[in-house]
N, C-alpha and C positions, 0 to 999 in steps of 0.2 A: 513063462514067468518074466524072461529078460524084456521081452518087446512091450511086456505089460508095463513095467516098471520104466522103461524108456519111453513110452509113449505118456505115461503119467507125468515124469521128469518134462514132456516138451510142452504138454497142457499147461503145467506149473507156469513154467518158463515164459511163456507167448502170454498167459496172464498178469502175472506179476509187470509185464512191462508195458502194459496200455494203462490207457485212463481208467481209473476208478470211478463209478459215479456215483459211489457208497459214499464218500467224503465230503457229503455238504453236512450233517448236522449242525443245526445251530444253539450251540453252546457258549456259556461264560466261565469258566472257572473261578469256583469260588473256597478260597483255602483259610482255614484257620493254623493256630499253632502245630498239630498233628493232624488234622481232616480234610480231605479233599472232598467234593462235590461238582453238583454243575448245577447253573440255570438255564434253562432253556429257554430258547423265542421261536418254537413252536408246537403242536401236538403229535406226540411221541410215544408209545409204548414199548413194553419186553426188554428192559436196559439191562447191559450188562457192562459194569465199569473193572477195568483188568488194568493192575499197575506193575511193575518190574524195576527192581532197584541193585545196587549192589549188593554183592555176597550172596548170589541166590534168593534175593528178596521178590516175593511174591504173594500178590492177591489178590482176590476176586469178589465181586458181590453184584447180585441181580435183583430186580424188581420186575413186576407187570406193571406198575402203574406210576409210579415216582423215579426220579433218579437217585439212583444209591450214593451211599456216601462211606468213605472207610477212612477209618482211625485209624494211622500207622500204630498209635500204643495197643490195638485191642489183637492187633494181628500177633505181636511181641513183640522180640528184638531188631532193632533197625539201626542203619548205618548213615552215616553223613553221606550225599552223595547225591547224584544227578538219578532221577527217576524218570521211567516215561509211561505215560497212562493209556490208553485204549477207551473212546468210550462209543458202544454199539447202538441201537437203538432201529426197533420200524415204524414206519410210519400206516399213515391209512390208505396209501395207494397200494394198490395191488401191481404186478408185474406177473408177466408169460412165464411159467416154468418150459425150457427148451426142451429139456431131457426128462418128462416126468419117470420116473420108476417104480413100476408097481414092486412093493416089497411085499406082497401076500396079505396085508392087513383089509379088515373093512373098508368098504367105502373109494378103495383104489386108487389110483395115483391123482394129484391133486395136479390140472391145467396152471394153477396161480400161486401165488404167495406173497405176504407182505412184501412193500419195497424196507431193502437195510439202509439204515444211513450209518455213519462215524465219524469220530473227530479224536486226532491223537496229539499230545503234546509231553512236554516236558515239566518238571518243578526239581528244585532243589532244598533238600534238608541240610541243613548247618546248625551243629551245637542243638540237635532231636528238637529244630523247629521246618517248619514249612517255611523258606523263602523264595520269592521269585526270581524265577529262573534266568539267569545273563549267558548268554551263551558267550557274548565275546569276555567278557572277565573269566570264565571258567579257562578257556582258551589261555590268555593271556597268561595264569598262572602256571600253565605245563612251560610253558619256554622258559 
């Protein structure tokens, strides 16, 4: 169990610190008073837009065919504060699965799979509105 759990731990590790090349989505953020969204400039499917704010704020919402959009009011209570979003998305290229895994279903393990793209950023709420995000004024005001 320990070698499994450590050998997991160096997989993690050796990952997280190369290049991604999940990170080209090309997106615009497009925000209203409470809405977040994106446009895109290219063809995309299976989105999945995930946000993370103060006090445990969190939400999610998926589409196959559009980009989701979430209402900080429909989710409920929400805090002033620096937010950061997550947005997923594949594309129509396919890529080599390395390690296929038969898990016992029909049809058997799959050679391929969509390529993933993403693109992560920030926004800030002030006074339960969406404004854009200044990282160096944010800064500025902790000193």
């Amino acid at each position: 169990m320990q070698k499994t759990a450590l050998g997991l731990a160096a997989c993690l590790a050796a990952g997280l610190t190369g290049d991604c090349w999940a990170q080209d989505l090309k997106a615009t953020q497009r925000v209203s008073e409470t809405q977040i969204g994106f446009d895109l400039g290219g063809s995309y499917g299976n989105y999945t837009l995930t946000i993370a704010g103060p006090n445990g704020f969190h939400a999610s919402a998926t589409s196959k065919t559009g980009t989701p959009l979430i209402d900080l009011r429909r989710i409920g209570k929400f805090d002033d504060g620096v937010y950061t979003y997550q947005l997923t998305a594949s594309t129509d290229e396919t890529v080599a699965v390395r390690g296929a895994l038969d898990n016992g279903r029909a049809g058997g393990p799959t050679d391929s799979m969509l390529k993933g793209v993403a693109t992560s950023g920030n926004f800030e709420v002030k006074g339960g509105t969406i404004v854009k995000y200044d990282p160096a004024a944010t800064e500025s005001k902790r000193q």
